[in-house]
DOFI-385297 format. One record per residue (C-alpha): residue in three letters; x, z negated, y negated. Coordinates in pm, whole numbers, padded with zeros to 5 digits, always signed. Last residue first. Example, Ala and Ser with C-alpha at 12.3 -4.5 7.8 and 13.67 -1.06 7.14 Angstrom:
BEGIN
Ser+01367-00714+00106Ala+01230-00780+00450
end
This chain:
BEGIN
Unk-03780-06256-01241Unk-03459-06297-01443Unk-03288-06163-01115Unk-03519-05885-01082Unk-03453-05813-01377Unk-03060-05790-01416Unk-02914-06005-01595Unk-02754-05828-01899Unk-02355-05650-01907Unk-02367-05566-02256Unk-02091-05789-02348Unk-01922-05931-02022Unk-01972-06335-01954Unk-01751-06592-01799Unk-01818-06986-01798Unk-01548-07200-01654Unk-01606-07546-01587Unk-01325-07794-01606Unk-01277-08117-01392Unk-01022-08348-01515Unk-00733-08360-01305Unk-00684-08550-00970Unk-00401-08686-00899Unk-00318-08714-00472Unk-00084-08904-00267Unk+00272-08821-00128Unk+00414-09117+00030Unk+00788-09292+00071Unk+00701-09461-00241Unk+00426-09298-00419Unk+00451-08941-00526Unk+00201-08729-00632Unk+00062-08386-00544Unk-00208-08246-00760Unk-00564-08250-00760Unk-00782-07984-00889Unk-01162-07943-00971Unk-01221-07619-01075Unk-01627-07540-01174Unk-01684-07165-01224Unk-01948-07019-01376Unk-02020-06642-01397Unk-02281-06514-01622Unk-02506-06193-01699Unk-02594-06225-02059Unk-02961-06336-02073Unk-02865-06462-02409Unk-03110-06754-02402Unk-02898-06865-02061Unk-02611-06796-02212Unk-02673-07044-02477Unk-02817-07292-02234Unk-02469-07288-02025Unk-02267-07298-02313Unk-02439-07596-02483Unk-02488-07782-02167Unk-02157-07763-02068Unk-02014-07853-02418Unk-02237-08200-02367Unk-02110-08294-02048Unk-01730-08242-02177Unk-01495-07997-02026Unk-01598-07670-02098Unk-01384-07400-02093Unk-01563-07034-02249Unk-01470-06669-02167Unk-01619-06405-02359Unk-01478-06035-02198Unk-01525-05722-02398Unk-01735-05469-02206Unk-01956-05380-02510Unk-01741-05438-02832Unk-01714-05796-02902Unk-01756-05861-03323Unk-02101-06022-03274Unk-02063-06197-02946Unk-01791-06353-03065Unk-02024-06484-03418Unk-02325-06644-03211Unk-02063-06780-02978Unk-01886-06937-03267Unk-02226-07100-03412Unk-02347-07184-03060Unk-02047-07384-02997Unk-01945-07567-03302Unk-01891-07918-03231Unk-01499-07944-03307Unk-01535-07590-03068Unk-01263-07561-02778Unk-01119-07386-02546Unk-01293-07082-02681Unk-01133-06742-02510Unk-01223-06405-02659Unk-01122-06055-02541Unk-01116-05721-02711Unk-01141-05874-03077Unk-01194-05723-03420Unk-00954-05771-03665Unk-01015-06143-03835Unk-01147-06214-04147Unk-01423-06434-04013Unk-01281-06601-03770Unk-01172-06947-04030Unk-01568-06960-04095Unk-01644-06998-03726Unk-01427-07157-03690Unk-01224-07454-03817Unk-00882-07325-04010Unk-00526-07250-03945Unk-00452-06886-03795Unk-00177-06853-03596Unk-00063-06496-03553Unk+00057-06435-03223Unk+00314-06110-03086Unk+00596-06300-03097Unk+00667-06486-02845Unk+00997-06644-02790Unk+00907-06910-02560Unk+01068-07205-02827Unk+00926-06972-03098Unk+00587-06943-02986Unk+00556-07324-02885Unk+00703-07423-03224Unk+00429-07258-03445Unk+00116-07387-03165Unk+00301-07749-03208Unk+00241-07702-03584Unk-00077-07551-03581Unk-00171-07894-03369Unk-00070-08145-03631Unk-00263-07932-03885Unk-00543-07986-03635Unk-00800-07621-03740Unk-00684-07415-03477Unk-00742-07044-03444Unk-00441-06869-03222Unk-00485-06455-03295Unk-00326-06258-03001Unk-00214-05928-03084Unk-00157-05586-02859Unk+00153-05394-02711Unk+00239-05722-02488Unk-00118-05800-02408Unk+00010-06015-02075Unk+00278-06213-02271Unk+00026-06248-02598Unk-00183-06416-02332Unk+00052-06649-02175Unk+00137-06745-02552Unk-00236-06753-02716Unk-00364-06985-02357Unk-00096-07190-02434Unk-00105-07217-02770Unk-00066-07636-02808Unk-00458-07621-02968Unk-00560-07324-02975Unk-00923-07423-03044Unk-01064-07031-03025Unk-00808-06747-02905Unk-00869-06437-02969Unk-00763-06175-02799Unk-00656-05829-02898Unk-00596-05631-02586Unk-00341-05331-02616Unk-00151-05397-02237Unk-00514-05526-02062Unk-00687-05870-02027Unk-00925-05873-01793Unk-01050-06252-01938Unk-01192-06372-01662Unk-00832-06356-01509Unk-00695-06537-01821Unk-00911-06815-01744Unk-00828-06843-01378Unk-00426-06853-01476Unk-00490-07130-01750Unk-00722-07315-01526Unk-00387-07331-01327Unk-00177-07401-01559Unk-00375-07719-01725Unk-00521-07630-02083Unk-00387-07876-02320Unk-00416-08199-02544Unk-00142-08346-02412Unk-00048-08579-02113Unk-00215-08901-02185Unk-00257-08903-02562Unk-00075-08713-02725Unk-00015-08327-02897Unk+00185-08099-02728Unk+00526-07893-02697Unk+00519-07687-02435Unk+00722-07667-02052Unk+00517-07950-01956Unk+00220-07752-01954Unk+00357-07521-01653Unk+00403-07195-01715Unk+00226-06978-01489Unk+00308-06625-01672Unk+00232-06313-01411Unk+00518-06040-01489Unk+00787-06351-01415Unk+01099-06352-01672Unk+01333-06073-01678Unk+01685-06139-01641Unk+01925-06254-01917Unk+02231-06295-01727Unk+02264-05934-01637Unk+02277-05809-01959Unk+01950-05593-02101Unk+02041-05308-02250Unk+01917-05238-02575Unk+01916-04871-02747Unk+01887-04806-03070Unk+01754-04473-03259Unk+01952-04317-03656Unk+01891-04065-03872Unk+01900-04371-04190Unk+02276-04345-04185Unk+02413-04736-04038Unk+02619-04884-04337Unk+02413-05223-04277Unk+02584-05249-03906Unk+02628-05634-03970Unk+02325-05700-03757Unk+02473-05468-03476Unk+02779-05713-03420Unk+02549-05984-03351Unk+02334-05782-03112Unk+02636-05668-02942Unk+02852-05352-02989Unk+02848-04964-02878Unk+02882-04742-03157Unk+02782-04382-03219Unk+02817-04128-03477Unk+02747-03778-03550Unk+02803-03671-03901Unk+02851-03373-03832Unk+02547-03323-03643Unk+02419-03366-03308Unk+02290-03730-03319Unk+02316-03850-03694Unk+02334-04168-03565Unk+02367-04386-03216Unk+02373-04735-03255Unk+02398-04896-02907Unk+02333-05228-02807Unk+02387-05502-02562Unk+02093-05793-02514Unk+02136-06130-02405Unk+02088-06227-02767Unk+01710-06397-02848Unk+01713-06704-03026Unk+01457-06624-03234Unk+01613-06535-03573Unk+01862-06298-03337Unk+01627-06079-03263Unk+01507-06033-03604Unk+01859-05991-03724Unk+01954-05768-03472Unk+01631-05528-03535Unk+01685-05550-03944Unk+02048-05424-03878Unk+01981-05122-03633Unk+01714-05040-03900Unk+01360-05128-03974Unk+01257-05032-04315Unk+01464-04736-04361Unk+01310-04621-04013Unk+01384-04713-03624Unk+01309-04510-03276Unk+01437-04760-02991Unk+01512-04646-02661Unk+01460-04961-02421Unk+01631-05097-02090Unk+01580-05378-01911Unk+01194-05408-02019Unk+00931-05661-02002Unk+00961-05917-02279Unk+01105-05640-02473Unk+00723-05591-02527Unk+00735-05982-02644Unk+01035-05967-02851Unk+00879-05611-03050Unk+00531-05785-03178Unk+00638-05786-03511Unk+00830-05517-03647Unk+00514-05350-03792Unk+00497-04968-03801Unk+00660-04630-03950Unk+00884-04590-03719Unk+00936-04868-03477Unk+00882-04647-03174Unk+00949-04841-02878Unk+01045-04657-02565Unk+01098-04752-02190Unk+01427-04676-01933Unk+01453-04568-01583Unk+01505-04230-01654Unk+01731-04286-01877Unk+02082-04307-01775Unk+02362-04423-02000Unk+02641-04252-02119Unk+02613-04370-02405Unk+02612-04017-02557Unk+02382-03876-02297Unk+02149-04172-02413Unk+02159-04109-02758Unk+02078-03756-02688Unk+01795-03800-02454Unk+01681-04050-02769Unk+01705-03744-03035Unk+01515-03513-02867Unk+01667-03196-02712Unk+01414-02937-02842Unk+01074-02813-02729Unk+00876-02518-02799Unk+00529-02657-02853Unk+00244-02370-02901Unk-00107-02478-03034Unk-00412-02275-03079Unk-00569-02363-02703Unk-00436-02718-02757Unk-00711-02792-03006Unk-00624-02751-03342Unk-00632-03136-03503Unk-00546-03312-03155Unk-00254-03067-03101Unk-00141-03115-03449Unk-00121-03485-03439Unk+00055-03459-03064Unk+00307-03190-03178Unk+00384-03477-03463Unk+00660-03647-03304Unk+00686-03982-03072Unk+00811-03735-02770Unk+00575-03433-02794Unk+00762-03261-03100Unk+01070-03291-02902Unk+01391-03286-03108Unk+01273-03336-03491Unk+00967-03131-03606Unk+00940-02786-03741Unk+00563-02604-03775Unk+00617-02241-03733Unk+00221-02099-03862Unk+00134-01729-03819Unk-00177-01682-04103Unk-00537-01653-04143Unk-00704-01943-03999Unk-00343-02089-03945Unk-00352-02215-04352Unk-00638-02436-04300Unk-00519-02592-04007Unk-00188-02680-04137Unk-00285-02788-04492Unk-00567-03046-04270Unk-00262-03132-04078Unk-00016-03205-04421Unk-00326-03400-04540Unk-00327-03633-04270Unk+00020-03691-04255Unk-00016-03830-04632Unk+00293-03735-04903Unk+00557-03563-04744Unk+00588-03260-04474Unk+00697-02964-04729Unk+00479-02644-04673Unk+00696-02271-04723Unk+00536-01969-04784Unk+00682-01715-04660Unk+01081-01555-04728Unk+01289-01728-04475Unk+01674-01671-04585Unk+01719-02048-04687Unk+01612-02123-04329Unk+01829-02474-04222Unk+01690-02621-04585Unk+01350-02638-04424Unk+01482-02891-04214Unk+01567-03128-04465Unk+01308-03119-04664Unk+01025-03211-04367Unk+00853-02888-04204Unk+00617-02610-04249Unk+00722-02282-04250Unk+00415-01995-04331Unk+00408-01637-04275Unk+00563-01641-03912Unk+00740-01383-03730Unk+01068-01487-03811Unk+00994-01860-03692Unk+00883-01756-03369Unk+01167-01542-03305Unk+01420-01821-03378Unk+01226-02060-03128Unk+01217-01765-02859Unk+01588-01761-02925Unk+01690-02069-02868Unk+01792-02313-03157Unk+02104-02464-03130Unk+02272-02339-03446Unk+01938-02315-03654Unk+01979-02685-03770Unk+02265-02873-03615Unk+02038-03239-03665Unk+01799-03114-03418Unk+01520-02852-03384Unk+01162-02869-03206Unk+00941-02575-03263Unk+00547-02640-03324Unk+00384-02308-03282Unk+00075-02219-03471Unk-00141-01945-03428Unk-00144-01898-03098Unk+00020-01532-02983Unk-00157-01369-02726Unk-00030-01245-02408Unk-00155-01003-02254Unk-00037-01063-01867Unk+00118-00777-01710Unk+00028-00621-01338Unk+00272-00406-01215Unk+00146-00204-00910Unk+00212-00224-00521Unk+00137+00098-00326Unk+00000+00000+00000
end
């Protein structure tokens, strides 16, 4: 059987996003060359429009809002080629997702560079593929000691703002140093630099060139704590009598199970008292926020201590009596209430406000009165509920003889947002 060529048509999407590094056109490929020359419009950041002095279209400087830049972008590819240029790979923390999500990916072309963090690691001579990012550009520094928390090795994208130095320091501030670094700048240009050097040595780095990622490598004596926290309460700081005013481990561990916490959750966390519901939490939601509401002054100062001493950082403490002191808070994903000066109904009436549907209420209840409250609120709420009592004894010594302590018992009352009794079970 004769055998015939079949060819694709291939049509050209209007805008192609076309990774380039610090060497400009020099290490460019041709299809990304090509793509630029047969566009009518260059958009791109200063710096890398200066690598096409010869390009004679209109030419769209990335400043000012991202937002507008995208809206510029889409409204000047209804009738014209568009050659976006972004830094490395515009997929990898770069704007080929923006522009992707603005277009549709049926109008979008990404022709992908060497990104800046495979260089950095190619230069260090470290490998990568077991290794997790943090992009610090353009956002919050707080939050970074607990996703560290995690990770052996991270690739670090910094700004003006947050710099090799400004990392160290913060670092540093809490104790933290079991960490090597690398500074790696200018990565493919001729200014290329990189140095390898502690966390102490990278906080006097202040002459590092703003182009510039970090990478930390965890040393071997600074191992990664447990993925499932089960800290006992004598590892925090607490108030008196008996043994502190604070949630036992192992109601801790149920409650944070009701809880479904994920990576992103924002939780908050009602009567924080010592924070060790917020801390356990914050180490679960690594990438999210925990907000610790406790009106004790006494207590907000334990809560302070107990983040630094377990080097958390991902918990604002907020110090007031809810449910007033809630009320300027970001939404929440999860809430726990360990305890209420009184309040119940009040701060259930508000959590079950701000919950989205499938956000997880979780209440301890200790006192005869508290149980009733919760349990009769629910109850009216015709929220479908789960209620746990835990009564737990510990192993004691005595002599030559191991006895029992029994705790206080605790009940546990679980509800889902929008998930409702169901009627036949009202019925």
């Amino acid at each position: 059987m004769e055998q015939k060529e079949v060819r694709k048509n291939i049509t050209l999407k209007p805008v192609t996003v076309i990774g380039i590094g610090d060497d400009g056109c020099v290490s460019l490929s041709s299809r990304a060359v090509h793509a630029v020359s047969r566009s009518g419009v260059l958009v791109g950041g200063e710096r890398h429009l200066e690598f096409f002095p010869q390009f004679s279209g209109e030419r769209v400087a990335v400043k000012g809002k991202l937002s507008e830049v995208l809206s510029k972008i889409e409204e000047l590819s209804q009738e014209n080629q568009v050659a976006v240029l972004a830094s490395g790979d515009p997929l990898f923390y770069g704007i080929g997702a923006l522009i992707i999500k603005k277009l549709g990916p049926e109008n979008v072309e990404i022709i992908p560079h060497v990104s800046s963090m495979q260089l950095a690691f190619a230069k260090s001579g470290v490998k990568w593929d077991d290794a997790s990012w943090i992009s610090l550009h353009g956002r919050p520094i707080k939050g970074l000691l607990t996703r560290l928390r995690t990770m052996t090795k991270a690739g670090i994208f910094t700004d003006p703002e947050n710099s090799p130095c400004r990392i160290a320091e913060y670092l540093l501030s809490f104790g933290e140093t079991g960490w090597s670094a690398w500074v790696c700048e200018r990565l493919g240009g001729a200014g290329e630099r990189v140095r390898h050097c502690t966390l102490n040595e990278m906080a006097a780095c202040t002459d590092a060139d703003d182009l510039n990622v970090v990478i930390l490598l965890r040393d071997e004596t600074n191992p990664v704590p447990a993925q499932v926290p089960f800290l006992h309460e004598d590892d925090f700081a607490k108030r008196v009598p008996k043994k502190g005013l604070i949630t036992k481990r192992e109601i801790r561990l149920l409650s944070l199970g009701y809880l479904s916490l994920k990576k992103d959750s924002v939780v908050w966390d009602i009567g924080a008292g010592s924070g060790s519901v917020s801390i356990e939490a914050a180490m679960i939601a690594s990438e999210g926020e925990v907000y610790a509401i406790e009106t004790d002054p006494e207590g907000v100062a334990i809560c302070r201590d107990n983040l630094l001493t377990h080097r958390v950082d991902n918990v604002t403490v907020v110090e007031g009596l809810a449910p007033a002191a809630l009320e300027n808070l970001p939404r929440p994903s999860a809430v726990f209430i360990g305890g209420s000066k009184g309040n119940m109904r009040a701060i259930l009436d508000v959590c079950l406000e701000k919950l989205p549907d499938g956000g997880a209420l979780v209440v301890n209840a200790i006192t005869f009165e508290n149980v009733g409250e919760a349990y009769d609120y629910f109850k009216e709420s015709q929220l479908e509920l789960e209620v746990t009592v835990v009564n737990i004894s510990r192993g004691a010594p005595m002599a030559r003889y191991l006895r029992y302590e029994a705790l206080n018992p605790v009940h546990i009352f679980s509800a889902v947002k929008g998930r409702k009794i169901k009627k036949e079970k009202i019925e």
